[in-house]
C-alpha positions in Angstrom: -136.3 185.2 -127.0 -133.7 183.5 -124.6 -132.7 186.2 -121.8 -128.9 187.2 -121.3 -126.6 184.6 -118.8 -126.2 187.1 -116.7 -129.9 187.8 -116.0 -130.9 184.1 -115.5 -128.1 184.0 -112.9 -128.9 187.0 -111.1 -132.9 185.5 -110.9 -131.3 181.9 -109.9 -129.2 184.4 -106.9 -132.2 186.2 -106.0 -133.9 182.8 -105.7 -131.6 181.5 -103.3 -131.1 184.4 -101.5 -135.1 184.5 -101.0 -135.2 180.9 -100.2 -132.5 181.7 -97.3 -134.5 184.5 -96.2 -137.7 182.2 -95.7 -135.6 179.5 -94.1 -134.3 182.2 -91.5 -137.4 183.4 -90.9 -138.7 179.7 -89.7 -135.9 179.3 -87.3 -136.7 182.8 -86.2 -140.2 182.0 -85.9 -139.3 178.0 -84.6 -137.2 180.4 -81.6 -139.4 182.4 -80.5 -142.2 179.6 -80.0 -139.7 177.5 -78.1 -138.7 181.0 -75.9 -142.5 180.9 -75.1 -142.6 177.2 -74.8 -139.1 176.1 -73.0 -140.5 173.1 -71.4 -141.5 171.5 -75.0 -138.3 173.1 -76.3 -136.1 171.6 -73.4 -137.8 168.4 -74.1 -137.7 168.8 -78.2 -133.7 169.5 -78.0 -132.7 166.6 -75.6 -135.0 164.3 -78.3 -133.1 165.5 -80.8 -129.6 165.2 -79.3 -130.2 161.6 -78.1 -131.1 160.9 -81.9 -128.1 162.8 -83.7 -126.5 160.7 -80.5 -127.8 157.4 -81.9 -127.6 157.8 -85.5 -123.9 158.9 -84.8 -123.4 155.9 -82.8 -124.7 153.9 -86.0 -123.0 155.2 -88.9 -119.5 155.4 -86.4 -120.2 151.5 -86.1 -120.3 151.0 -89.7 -117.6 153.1 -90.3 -115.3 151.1 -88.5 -116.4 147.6 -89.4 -116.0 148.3 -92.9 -112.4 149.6 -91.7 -111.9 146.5 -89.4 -108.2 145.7 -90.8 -107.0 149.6 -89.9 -105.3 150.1 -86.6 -108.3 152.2 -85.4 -111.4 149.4 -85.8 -111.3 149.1 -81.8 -111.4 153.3 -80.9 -114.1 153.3 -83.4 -115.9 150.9 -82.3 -115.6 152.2 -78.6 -116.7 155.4 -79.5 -119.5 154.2 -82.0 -121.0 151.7 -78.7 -120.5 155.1 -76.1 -122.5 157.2 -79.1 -125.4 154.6 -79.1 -125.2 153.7 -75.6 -125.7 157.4 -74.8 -128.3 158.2 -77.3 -130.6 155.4 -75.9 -130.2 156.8 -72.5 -131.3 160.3 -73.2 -133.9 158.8 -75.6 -135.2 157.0 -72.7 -134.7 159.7 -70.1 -134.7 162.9 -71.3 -135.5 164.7 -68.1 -133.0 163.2 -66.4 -131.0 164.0 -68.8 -131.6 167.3 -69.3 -130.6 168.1 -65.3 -127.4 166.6 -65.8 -126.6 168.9 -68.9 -127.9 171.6 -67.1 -126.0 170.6 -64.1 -122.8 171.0 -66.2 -123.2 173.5 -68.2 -123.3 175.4 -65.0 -120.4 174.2 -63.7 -119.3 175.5 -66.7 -120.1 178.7 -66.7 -118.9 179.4 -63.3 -115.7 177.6 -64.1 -115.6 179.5 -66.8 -116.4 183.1 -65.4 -114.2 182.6 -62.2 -111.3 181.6 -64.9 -112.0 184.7 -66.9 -111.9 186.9 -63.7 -109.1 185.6 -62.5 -107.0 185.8 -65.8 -108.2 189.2 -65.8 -106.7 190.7 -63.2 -103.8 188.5 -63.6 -102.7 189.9 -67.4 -104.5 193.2 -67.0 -104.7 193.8 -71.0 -106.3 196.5 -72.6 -110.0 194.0 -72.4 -109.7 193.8 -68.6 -112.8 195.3 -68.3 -114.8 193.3 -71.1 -113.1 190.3 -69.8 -114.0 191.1 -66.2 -117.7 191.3 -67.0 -117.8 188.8 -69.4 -116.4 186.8 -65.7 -118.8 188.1 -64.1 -121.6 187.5 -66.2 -120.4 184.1 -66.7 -120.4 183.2 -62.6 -123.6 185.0 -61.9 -125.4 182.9 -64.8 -123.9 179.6 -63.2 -124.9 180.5 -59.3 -128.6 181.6 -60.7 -128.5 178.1 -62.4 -127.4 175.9 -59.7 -129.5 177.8 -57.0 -132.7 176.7 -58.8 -131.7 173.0 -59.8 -132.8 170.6 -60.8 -136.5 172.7 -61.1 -133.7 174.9 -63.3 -133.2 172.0 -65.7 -136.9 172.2 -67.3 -136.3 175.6 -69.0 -132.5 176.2 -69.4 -131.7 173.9 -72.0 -134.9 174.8 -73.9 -134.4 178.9 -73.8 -130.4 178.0 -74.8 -131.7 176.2 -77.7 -134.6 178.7 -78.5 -132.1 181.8 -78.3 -129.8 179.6 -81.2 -132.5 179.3 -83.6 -133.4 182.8 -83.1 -130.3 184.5 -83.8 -129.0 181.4 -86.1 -132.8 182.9 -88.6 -132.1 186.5 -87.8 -128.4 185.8 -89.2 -129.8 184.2 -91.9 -132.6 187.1 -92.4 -130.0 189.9 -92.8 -127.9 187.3 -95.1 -130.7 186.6 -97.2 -132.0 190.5 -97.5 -128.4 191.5 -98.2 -127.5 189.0 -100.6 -130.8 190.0 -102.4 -130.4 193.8 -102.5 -125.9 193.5 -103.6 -127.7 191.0 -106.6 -130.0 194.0 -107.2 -127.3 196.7 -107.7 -125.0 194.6 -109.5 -127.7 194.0 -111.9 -129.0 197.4 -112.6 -125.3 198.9 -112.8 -124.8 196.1 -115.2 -127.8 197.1 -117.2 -126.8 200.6 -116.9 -123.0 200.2 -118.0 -125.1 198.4 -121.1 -126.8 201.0 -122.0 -124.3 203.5 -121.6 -121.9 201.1 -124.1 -124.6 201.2 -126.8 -125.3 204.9 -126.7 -121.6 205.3 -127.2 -121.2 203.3 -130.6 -121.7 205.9 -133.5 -125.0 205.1 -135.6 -124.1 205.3 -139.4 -127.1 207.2 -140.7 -129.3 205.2 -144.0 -128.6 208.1 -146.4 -125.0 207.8 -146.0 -124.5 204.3 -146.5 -127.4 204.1 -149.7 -124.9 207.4 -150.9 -122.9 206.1 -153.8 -119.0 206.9 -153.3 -117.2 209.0 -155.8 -115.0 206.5 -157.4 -118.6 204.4 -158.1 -119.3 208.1 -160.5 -116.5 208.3 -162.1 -117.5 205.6 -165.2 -121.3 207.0 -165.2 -119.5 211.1 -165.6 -116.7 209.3 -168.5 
């Protein structure tokens, strides 16, 4: 017996939605190990940068050969050698260049924070006072930075990049979980609405259809 199209596609959602789940729950997992671990995780992410770095570099450089009669084969071609060129050096030094990422990602955030502040009390909108401790936040997590570089640079990137998978799984978790329990209601309000619709459809009884009609008498009482 083949089962309904609509019941194959609800097991093909609840599949996916239970292959999402176990997908978030290895980056959730792959998070909190590199939280624990944020040397190997600092280490882990600038490897992994200076290859999407490289392999960037590479394909850009195809790219724009096989485009070499466009008026952008040069730009491409300058960006592709700056891709590769930079993904060999963090290959090659990835401590060194994890200090200078840290380095400016806290000059960011205290750029950042003293920008925030100051727009803050500048406009003075009705999120002064999210936007002033998102500021603050923002400077205090750039001095803590900088005070402890470049010993600072071993750790940061790694717990940044730890926190990301976490709450990158735990999004996909509640995704997964939710898609699975809407495919669950549909489905039994769909089998219920089914078996409300048959209930409903009058049953012609056996007797009454073997029950010879009047007109079929008439010759048998002439």
């Amino acid at each position: 017996m083949v089962a309904p199209a609509s019941a194959r596609d609800s097991r093909k959602l609840r599949r996916s939605f239970g292959r999402l789940t176990f997908l978030g729950a290895v980056l959730a997992l792959a998070g909190l190990v590199g939280l624990v671990y944020t040397g190997v995780a600092t280490l882990t992410s600038m490897l992994l940068f200076g290859w999407l770095l490289l392999v960037g570099g590479v394909v850009g450089l195809a790219h724009a050969i096989q485009s070499r009669g466009a008026s952008f084969f040069w730009l491409g071609v300058v960006v592709a050698a700056l891709n590769i060129a930079a993904g060999v050096v963090v290959i090659r030094r990835p401590e060194g260049s994890a200090e200078a990422l840290t380095m400016f990602a806290a000059l960011l955030f205290l750029t950042g924070g003293v920008f925030r502040l100051a727009g803050s009390v500048v406009v003075r909108g009705p999120q002064m006072g999210w936007t002033l401790v998102q500021g603050a936040f923002g400077v205090l997590l750039g001095v803590l930075v900088l005070a402890s570089w470049p010993s600072s640079s071993r750790y940061v990137i790694g717990c940044f990049f730890s926190l990301a998978l976490l709450f990158d799984g735990l999004g996909l978790i509640a995704l997964g979980i939710g898609g699975r329990h809407i495919v669950g209601l549909v489905t039994e309000s769909g089998a219920g609405a089914d078996a409300r619709g048959s209930a409903s459809v009058p049953q012609t009884p056996p007797q009454a259809m073997a029950k010879p009609s009047d007109s079929d008498q008439a010759p048998f009482e002439k």
